[in-house]
Residue, then its C-alpha position, 0 to 999 in steps of 0.5 A: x510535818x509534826x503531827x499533834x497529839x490532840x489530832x491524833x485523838x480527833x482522827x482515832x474518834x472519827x474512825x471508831x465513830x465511823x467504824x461503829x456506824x458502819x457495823x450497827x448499820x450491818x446489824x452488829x451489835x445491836x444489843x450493846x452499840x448506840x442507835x444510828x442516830x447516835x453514833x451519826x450524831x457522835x461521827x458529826x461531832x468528831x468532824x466539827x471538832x476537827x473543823x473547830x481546829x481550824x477556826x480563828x483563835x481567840x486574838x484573830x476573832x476581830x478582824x474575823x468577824x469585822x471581815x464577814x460582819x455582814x453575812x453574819x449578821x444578816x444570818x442572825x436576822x434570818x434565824x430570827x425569821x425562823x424563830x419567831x414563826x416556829x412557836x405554834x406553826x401547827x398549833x391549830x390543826x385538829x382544833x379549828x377548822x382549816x382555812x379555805x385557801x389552805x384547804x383548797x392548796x393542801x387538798x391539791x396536793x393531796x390529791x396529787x399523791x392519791x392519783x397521780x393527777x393535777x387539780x386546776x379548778x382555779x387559777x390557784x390550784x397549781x401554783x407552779x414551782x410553790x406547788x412542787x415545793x408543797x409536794x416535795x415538802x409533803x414527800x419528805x414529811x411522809x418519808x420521816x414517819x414511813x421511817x419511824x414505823x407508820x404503815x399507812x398509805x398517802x391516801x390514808x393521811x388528813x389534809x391536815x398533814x398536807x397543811x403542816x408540811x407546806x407550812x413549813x415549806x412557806x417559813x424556808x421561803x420567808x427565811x431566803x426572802x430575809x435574806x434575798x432582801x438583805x442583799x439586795x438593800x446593800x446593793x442598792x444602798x449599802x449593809x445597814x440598809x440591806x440588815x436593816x431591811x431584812x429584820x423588818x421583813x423578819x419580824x413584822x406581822x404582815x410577814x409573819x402571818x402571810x408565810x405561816x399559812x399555806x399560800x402561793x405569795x410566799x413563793x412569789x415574793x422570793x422569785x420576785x426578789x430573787x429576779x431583782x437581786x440577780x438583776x442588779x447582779x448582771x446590771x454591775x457585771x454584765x455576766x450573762x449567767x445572772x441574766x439568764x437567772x433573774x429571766x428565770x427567775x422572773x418566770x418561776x415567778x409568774x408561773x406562781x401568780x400571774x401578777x408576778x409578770x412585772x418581774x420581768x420589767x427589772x430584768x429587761x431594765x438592767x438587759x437593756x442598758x449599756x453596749x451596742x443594740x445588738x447587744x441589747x437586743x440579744x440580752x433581752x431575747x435572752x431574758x425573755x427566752x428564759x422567761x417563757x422556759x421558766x413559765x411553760x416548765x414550771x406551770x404547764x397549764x399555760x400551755x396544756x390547758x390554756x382553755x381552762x386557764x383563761x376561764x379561771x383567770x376570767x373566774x378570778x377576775x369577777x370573784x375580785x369585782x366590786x361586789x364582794x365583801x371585800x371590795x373598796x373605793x380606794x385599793x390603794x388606801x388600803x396597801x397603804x393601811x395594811x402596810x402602816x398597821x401590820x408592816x413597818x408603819x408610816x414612819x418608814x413609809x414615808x421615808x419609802x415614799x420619798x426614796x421612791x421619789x428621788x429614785x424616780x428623779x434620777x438617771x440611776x438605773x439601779x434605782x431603776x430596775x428596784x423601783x420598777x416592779x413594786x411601782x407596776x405591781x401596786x399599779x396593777x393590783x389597785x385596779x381591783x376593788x377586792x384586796x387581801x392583806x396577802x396581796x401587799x405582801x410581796x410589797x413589804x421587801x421593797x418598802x423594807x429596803x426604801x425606806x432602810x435606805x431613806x433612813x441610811x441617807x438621813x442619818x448620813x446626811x445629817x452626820x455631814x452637816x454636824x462635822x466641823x460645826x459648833x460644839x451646839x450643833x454637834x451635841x444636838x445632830x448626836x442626840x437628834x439621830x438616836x431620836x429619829x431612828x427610834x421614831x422610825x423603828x418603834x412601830x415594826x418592832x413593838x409590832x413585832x415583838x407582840x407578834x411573836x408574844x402572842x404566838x408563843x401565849x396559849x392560843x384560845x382554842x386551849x383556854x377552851x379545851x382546858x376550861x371544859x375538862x375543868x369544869x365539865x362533870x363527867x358524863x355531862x354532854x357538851x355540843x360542838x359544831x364539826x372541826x372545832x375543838x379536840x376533845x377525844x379522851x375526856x370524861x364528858x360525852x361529846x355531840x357534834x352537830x352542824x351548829x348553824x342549822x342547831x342554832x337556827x331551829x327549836x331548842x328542844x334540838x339540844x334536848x339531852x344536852x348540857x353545855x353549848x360551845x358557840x364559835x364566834x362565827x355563831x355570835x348572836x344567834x337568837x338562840x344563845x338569849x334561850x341558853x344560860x351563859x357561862x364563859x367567854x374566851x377572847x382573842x387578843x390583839x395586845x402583847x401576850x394576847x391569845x390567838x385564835x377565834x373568839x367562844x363562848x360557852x353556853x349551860x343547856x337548860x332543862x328544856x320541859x318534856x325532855x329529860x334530863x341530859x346524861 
């Protein structure tokens, strides 16, 4: 076979690259051949452009991309899920204090790599397999810097190190559930539906916000989703792998979070139907074999701690009762308000609401084994007076998909009763559908787009930093309560006190002082009447507007018998 010469020059850079690398990474050449990085990219390219030569020509891209129309376009819309959490994923860190649950998670792991030992002080302190993948995470971040010279000891990084990378670890999850809920739409009701249903849950707030903070619910969801897709997997083919897999599955998930275990109800459903009772029989045990495996691996704490772990749930319980702050008479109004204001709106739950229905009415077990967590789920979690918008979370691909598929069946029912009518009817079904559907998807895109708008606008805590070294004279001393604000290097003196027992005394407390900056926390304190106001910062819910909390900025007068501040 002839051998082009084109081939010929791709072959002899591969091997030189190669050859390059080989020897820099034995110490030759060091003062004249590139850097590893380099020559490691340089090799990469030389392969990909020998690749490149086997991709479709130009004529054949059509029916390229027609035949893998589907997976290309549901990795465009995981790439979306990627692109709109990145922007500011650690922005805050060192600028405001560190959420409580995030602390709680990162400190866990932290701890972790300090001694060796687990934490179990609440039922969230080891998440199952989120935990080890918080760890791996973590791991893999500390790797890169021990490889670009840092030489200090785990026990010597901030909590917040901890926090970044399992941050990052929660956007990879987001971006597989995208996917996972892509799939399962078109299994269940065709690729539209399936695409349709993974950009919702790529772009809208209640995803966005919940997979960017350090939190088990990220790991659930994808279990959860994951255990579903490899149930209707196995209900059309009856392989016993995917069984096996969607038990697991199941298991990992409730290993994450104990109101996950609705997840093994699909997979018993899908087990369950079809073949002899022996046959059934032996499937489900299968099932709930992989299960129990799953959930003892994963989380040992069931059963090496069993004691301690029913006291926490016990714990968690009581913490959820109808005296917290966050109680409610209606939990279930406020799935639905959550997931109308920061999900796909009402529009789509409706439509979810009556594909719901009409899975209920029939004897499709698909419908089934998709139907029959999110049902139990909701069931369960609204017996709790307390809810938290992470909590509707693992809600939000099962809504995607019902309604994507609801808005899938309407649009082609609505084609079908316009075919063959008078010219009138068909004008008025062509313009009627457009109008629909944008009806529908207005409300999670435009949430979407001032998602993402608002995470890539400064957030507050730099309008702050920036106004003080504008406007701060050098010298001047500027109070701040501890955790807020990242100030090291100015000119001016910076004083950090605990500004609530400040605010709360005399004011002869900010004598020597001459500017007060108050996080939105310490709003109204009667103190701040005695100060001078200068500025307000706002965060702001419209498109472009900034994140973060609200501060304002206070002018420390001179307080009589003290002197002046420096």
């Amino acid at each position: 076979m002839r051998v082009s010469s084109t081939t010929t020059v791709t072959t002899l850079l591969t091997v030189l690259a190669a050859a390059a690398l080989i020897f820099r990474l034995a110490g030759f050449g060091l003062a004249w051949l590139p850097s590893v990085g380099v020559l490691t990219l340089l090799l990469a390219s030389a392969h990909l452009a020998t690749v490149a030569r086997r991709a479709p020509r130009p004529r054949e891209w059509p029916r390229y991309f027609s035949k893998h129309a589907f997976a290309i376009a549901l990795g465009l819309a995981v790439v979306l899920s990627l692109i709109v959490r990145l922007p500011g994923l650690g922005g805050d860190l060192g600028h405001t204090p560190l959420d409580i649950d995030e602390n709680r998670l990162a400190a866990s792991i932290k701890h972790f790599f300090d001694t060796g030992q687990f934490q179990h002080l609440t039922v969230e302190h080891y998440p199952g397999a989120v935990f080890w993948l918080f760890t791996l995470a973590s791991f893999l971040y500390y790797l890169r810097d021990l490889t670009s010279g840092l030489e200090v000891a785990p026990s010597q990084l901030s909590i917040a190190a901890f926090v970044l990378a399992a941050r990052m670890a929660n956007v990879l999850l987001a971006a597989a559930t995208v996917a996972i809920t892509g799939l399962i739409g078109r299994r269940v009701s065709g690729a539209g539906a399936g695409l349709l249903a993974a950009v919702v849950v790529a772009i809208v707030p209640l995803s966005v916000e919940t997979t960017t903070l350090v939190r088990n619910d990220p790991g659930m969801a994808l279990a959860v989703t994951s255990a579903i897709y490899a149930a209707l997997v196995f209900y059309e083919n009856k392989r016993r792998s995917w069984l096996v897999a969607a038990g697991v599955l199941a298991g990992v998930a409730t290993g994450i979070k104990y109101s996950s275990v609705f997840a093994i109800a699909p997979v018993l459903m899908a087990a369950g139907c079809d073949g002899t009772m022996r046959e059934r029989l032996e499937r489900s045990a299968l099932a709930v074999l992989g299960f129990c495996a799953a959930i003892g691996i994963t989380n040992h704490f069931v059963w090496a701690d069993f004691p301690n772990f029913l006291r926490q749930l016990a714990a968690q319980v009581a913490l959820t009762a109808s005296g917290h702050w966050a109680a409610t008479a209606n939990p279930a109004a406020f799935y639905v308000m959550i997931l109308d204001r920061f999900g796909p709106g009402w529009p789509m739950l409706l439509l979810a609401a009556a594909f719901a229905v009409y899975g209920l009415s029939t004897r499709k077990i698909p419908l089934w084994v998709f139907l029959s967590f999110p049902l139990l789920y909701l069931w369960f979690m609204t017996k709790r007076p307390s809810q938290f918008p992470r909590w509707v979370y693992p809600l939000l691909p099962f809504v995607a998909v019902a309604g994507a598929s609801a808005l899938s069946a309407a649009v082609t029912f609505v084609r079908a009763r316009a075919a063959g009518r008078p010219r009138r009817v068909s004008i008025a079904a062509r313009l009627a559908i457009p109008l629909f559907v944008f009806a529908v998807l207005v409300e999670p895109v435009w949430s979407g787009a001032v998602s993402f708008s608002r995470r890539v606008t400064p957030p507050t805590h730099t309008l702050v930093e920036a106004w003080l070294e504008a406007h701060v004279p050098p010298g001047n001393v500027v109070v701040l309560d501890v955790n807020w604000l990242d100030l090291r290097g100015s000119q001016f003196v910076v004083r950090r006190v605990d500004l609530d027992a400040l605010l709360h005394g005399d004011i002869e407390g900010l004598a020597g002082s001459d500017w007060v900056v108050v996080p939105e926390i310490y709003f109204g304190n009667p103190m701040l009447r005695r100060l001078g106001f200068v500025q307000r910062f706002h965060s702001e819910q419209s498109f472009g507007g900034n994140v973060g909390y609200d501060y304002e900025v206070y002018a420390v007068p001179k307080i009589p018998g003290h002197a002046p501040g420096f």
